[in-house]
N, C-alpha and C positions, 0 to 999 in steps of 0.2 A: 548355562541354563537358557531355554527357550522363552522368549519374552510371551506375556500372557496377550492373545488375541488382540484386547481390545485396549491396549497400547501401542499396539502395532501400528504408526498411521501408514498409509502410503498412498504416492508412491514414496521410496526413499530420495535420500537424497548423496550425491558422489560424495567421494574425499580422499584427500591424497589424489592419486594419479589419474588426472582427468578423461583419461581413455579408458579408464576400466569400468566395470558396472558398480553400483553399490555394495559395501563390504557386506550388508546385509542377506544379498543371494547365496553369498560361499556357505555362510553360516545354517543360513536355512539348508539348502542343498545337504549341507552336512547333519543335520539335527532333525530337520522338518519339512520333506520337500516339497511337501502341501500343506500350505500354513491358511491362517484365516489373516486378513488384517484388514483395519476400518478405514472409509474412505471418506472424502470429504464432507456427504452428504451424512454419515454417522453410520452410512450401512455399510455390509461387512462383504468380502468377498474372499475367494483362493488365487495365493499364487504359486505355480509351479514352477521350478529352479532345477530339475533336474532334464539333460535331455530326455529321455526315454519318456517322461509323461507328458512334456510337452507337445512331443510329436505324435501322443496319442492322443489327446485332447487334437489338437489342430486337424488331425485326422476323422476323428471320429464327428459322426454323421448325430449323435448325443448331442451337440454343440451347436449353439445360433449366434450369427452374429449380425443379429435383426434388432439392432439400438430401439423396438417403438416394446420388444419384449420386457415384462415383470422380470426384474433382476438384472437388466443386461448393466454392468457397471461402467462408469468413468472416471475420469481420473481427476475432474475438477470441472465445478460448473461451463466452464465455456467448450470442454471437450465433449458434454454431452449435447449441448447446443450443436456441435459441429457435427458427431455422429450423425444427428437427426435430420440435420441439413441437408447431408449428401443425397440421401436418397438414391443412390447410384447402388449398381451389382454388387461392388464390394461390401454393402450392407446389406445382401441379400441372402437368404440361403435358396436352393435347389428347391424348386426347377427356375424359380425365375434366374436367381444367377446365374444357370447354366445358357439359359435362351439368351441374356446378353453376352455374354461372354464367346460364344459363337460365335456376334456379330464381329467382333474385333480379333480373334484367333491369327485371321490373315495375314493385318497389318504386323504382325509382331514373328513369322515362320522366318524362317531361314533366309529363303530368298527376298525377301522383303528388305532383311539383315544388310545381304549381301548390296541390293540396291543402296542402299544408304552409305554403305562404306567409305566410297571417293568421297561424299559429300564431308561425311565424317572428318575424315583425313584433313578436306582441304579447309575447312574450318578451325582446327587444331594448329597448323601451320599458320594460316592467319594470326587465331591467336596471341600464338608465341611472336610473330613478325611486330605483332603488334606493343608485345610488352619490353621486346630489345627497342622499338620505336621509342619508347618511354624512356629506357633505362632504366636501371637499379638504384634505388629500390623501389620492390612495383608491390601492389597489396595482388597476389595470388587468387583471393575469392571476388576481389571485385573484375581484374581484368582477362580470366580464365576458367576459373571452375563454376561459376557463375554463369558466365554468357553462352557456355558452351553447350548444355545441355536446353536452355533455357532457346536456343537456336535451333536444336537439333529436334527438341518435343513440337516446337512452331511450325518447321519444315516437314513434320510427320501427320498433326493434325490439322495444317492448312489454314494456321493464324499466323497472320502478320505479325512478325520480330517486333517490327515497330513499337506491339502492346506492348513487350515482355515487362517496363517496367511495371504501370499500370497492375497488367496479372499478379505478377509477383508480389508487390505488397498486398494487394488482395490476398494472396494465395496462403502469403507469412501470415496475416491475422489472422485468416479461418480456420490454422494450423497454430497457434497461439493458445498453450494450456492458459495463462494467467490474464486473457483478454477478457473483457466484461462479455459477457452473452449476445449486448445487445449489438456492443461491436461486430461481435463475428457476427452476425446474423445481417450487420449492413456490408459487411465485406461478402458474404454467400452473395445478398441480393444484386449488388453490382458487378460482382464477379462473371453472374449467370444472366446477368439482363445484357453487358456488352457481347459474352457470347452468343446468345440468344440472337443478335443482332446479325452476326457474324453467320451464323447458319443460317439466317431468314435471308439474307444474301446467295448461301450458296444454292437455296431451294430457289429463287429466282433465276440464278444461271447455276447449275452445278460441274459445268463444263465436262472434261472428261475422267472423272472422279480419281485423280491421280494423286491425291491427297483423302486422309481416314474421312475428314468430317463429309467433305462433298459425295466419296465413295456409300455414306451413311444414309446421306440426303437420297441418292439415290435408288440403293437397297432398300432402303431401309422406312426412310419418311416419306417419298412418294407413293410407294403401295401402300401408304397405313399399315407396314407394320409396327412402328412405332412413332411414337410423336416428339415433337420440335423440342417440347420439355425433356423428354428422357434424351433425348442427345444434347440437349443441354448438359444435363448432368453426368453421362459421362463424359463428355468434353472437359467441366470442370475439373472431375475426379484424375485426368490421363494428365491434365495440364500441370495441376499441383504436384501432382505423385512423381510426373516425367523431367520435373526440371529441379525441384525439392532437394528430392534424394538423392542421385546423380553428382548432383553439384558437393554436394554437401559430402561424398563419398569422395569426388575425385579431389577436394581439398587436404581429406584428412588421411588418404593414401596417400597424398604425396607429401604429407607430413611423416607419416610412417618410413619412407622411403628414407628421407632429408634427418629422418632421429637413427636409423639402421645403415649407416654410409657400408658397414661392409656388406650388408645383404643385396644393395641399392649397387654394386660393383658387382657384385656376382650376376643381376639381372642384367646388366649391361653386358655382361662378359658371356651371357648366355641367356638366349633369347625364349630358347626351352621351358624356360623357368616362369615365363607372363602368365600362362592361365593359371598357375598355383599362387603367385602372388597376387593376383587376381581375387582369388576366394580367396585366402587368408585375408587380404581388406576387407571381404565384405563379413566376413569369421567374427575376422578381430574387433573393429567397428561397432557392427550391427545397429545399424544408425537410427532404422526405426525401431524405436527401444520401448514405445507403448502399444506398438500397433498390432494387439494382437484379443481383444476384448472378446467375450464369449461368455455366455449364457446356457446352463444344461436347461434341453429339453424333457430332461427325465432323469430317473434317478439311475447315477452309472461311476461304476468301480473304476478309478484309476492309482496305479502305484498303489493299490492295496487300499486306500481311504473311499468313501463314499459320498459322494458329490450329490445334490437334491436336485430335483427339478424344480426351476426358478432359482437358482444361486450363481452369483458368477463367478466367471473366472478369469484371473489373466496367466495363458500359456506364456511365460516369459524367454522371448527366443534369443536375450541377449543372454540369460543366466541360462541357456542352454548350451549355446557357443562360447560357455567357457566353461562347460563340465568338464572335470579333469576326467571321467569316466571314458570321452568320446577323445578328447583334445589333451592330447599330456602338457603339463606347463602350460595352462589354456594361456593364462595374461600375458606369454612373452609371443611378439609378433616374431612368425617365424614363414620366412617362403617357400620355404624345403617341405613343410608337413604338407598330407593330404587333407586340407580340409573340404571332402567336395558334401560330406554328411551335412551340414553347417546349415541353419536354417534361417539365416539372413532375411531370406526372402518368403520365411515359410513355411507351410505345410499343409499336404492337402488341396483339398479344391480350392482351396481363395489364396493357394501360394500367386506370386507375384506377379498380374500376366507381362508386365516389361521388364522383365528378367534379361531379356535375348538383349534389349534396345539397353541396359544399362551397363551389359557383359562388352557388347559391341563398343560402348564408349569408353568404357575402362579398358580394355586391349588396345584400344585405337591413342589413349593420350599416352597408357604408360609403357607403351611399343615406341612412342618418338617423344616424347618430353624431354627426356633424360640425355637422349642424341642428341637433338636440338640447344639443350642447355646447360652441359655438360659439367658446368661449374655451381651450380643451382644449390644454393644455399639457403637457410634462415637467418632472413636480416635482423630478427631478435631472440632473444633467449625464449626458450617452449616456456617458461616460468611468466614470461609477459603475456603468450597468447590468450584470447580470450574464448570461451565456447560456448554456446548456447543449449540450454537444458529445457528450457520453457515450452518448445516445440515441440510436434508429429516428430520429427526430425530433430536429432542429434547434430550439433555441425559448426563451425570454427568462424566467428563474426568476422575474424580479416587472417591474412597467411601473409606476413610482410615476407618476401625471398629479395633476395640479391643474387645475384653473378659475378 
């Protein structure tokens, strides 16, 4: 029986197997795959569980995800706080998010890709030099999947590594479902005033704009077409988003890898196999598991129910990446399937713009990890690991391995 609306709270909550989504999506998916249910503030919203309406909602032009909008929802007082913060493209709908979004297209095409690859590589190898330096047992998220990205987003938008720790606690609070408002909002304001800084700098010498922000400075803040503030903010928005996620993805593939030892031999044993397991991590995962809030502009049909204008919605793209309609056996992690349908990153015009910068880093560890560490184990049982749910992000507080 279909639980009545306004018992529904949500979000839910996991159990049992901590890689999978809430037992509540299958159920809905199967029963109701547009349900109503009440959120913290006592208002009520939709969520969609199946793929086919999620990717028409994310698609459809119906839909805003302008957090200052009547109805747009969140998922607990500090996440609306955060929405609001940002102020960046990504809370933007068309035209303004198309006009930024052009600005950084660049930074993120192929060749750009390509550029960064060596750097990639020799970073990687570091790494790993660095944790045989240590010895086994080494914590995995503190001395690799962590630094890595967290390096690689520094080296693209032209911030000294030096911050990364600084940014990153910043970054974890204003990303912190159950932090007080006021918190986040002092974590935004420091976050945005060292950057701030950082670009007032690069507008004094911008040098040869061979990094995104100077490149902005230049395009961008020098003609007046845009101001110091909005490149503040996407600065914030690229920094959180590009070391966040990443990290938190290459932790928990290479847990997937280290729980699949025969799938984890066959990739080894065939190198053909990397961009499928690739997407299958990001499938199976789907690590940003809230981030997909949305508000109808009007009133419009999906999956047959009728959505208001002013009600929100959450397109849920993790219970979409595991509809058994698209993904057979969704919950069993498998690197043999196609999963390229898979909308990890999305749908639509505000799909993910470092898609290419995340793919490039996932190719790049899990094309030499495995080489490099051939014996690469978990030094404790998945029953001790711990994971983090309270976050933007999905993602594993330590990964002890051994050798």
């Amino acid at each position: 029986m279909v639980q009545d609306d306004t018992e529904r709270e949500f979000p839910f909550q996991r159990r049992g197997n901590p890689l999978n989504p809430p037992l509540e999506y299958a159920h809905l998916r199967a029963e109701q795959p547009l349900a109503k249910v009440t959120l913290w503030d006592g208002s009520t919203a939709w969520i969609a569980t199946r793929w086919d309406d999620v990717r028409a909602i994310l698609g459809s032009p119906h839909f805003s995800v302008d957090p200052f909008r009547p109805g747009y929802p969140s998922i607990s007082p500090a996440r609306a706080v955060q929405a609001r913060s940002r102020q960046a493209f990504i809370n933007m709908d068309d035209p303004d998010h198309a006009r930024f979004r052009r600005m950084l297209t660049k930074d993120f095409m192929q060749k750009r890709m390509s550029d960064l690859r060596p750097m990639v590589r020799k970073l990687v190898d570091e790494l790993i030099d660095g944790m045989v330096e240590h010895g086994p047992p080494v914590d995995f998220v503190k001395h690799f999947s962590q630094p890595l990205p967290s390096m690689v987003i520094s080296a693209l938008l032209g911030v000294p590594y030096e911050d990364h720790a600084t940014l990153g606690t910043w970054s974890n609070t204003r990303n912190d479902h159950t932090a007080s408002p006021e918190v986040v909002q002092q974590a935004v304001r420091r976050m945005e005033a060292h950057l701030g800084q950082i670009i007032a700098q690069k507008e004094a010498d911008p040098g040869d704009g061979s990094d995104m922000l100077s490149r902005l400075v230049i395009e961008q803040i020098l003609p007046g077409n845009v101001t110091r503030e909005e490149v503040v903010r996407i600065a914030s928005l690229l920094y959180s988003a590009g070391h966040g996620t990443t990290s938190s993805q290459i932790g928990l593939g290479t847990l997937s890898l280290l729980m699949n030892p025969d799938q984890r031999a066959e990739l080894e044993a065939d190198p053909s196999l990397l961009s499928s397991a690739v997407e299958e991590m990001l499938r199976f995962h789907t690590i940003a598991h809230f981030n997909s809030a949305r508000v109808a502009t009007g009133n419009v049909m999906i999956g047959g129910q009728q959505i208001l204008a002013g009600e929100g919605v959450y397109p849920l793209i993790f219970a979409a990446n595991r509809d058994p309609a698209v993904f057979p056996n969704p919950d069993s992690f498998d690197i043999h399937r196609n999963p390229q349908e898979h909308v990890a990153f999305a749908y639509g015009i505000h799909q993910c713009l470092g898609q290419p910068l995340a793919r490039l880093e996932l190719h790049t560890v899990f094309g030499m990890l495995f080489k490099r560490l051939p014996e690469l184990k978990l030094a404790v049982p998945v029953e001790a690991l711990t994971f983090n749910s309270t976050s933007q992000v999905y993602r594993l507080e330590t990964l002890p391995v051994t050798w």
